[in-house]
N, C-alpha and C positions, 0 to 999 in steps of 0.2 A: 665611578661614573660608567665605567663600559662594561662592569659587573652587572650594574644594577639594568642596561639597556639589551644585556643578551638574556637577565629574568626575564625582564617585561617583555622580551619578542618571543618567548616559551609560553609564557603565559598566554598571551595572544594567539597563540599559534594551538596550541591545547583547547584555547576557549572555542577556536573557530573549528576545528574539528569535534569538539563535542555537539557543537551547536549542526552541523553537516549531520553529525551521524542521528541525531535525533527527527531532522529534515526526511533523510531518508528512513528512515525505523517508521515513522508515521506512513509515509509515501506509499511503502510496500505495505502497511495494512490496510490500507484505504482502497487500494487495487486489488489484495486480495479479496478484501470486502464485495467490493465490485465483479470479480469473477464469480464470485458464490452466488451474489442476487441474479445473475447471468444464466448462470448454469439452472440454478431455481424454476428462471424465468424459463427455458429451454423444456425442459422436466415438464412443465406444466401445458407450454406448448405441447410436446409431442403426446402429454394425456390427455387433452382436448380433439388432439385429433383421433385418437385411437378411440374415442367415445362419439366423435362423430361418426365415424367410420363404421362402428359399429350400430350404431341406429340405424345406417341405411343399409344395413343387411338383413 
């Protein structure tokens, strides 16, 4: 009985960190996702300005 309840707390214990690391594995692609369209978006700003900029010279 107390074999069989220190499996099942490893078990438990493995499930719930796998299930965490998968939580964060997503987490951190999704943010990076999000910096990339950021910086994208940044990029494009700053060559809309360089092209207004330059018409009015």
């Amino acid at each position: 009985m107390f074999v069989s309840s220190i499996i099942l707390l490893i078990t438990l214990i493995l499930l719930a960190g796998i299930i965490f690391a998968i939580y964060f594995a997503i987490r951190s692609i999704v943010i990076r996702k999000n910096n990339n369209s950021n910086n994208l978006e940044q990029k494009f700003d700053k060559i809309i300005e360089l092209l207004e900029k330059d018409k009015t010279d």
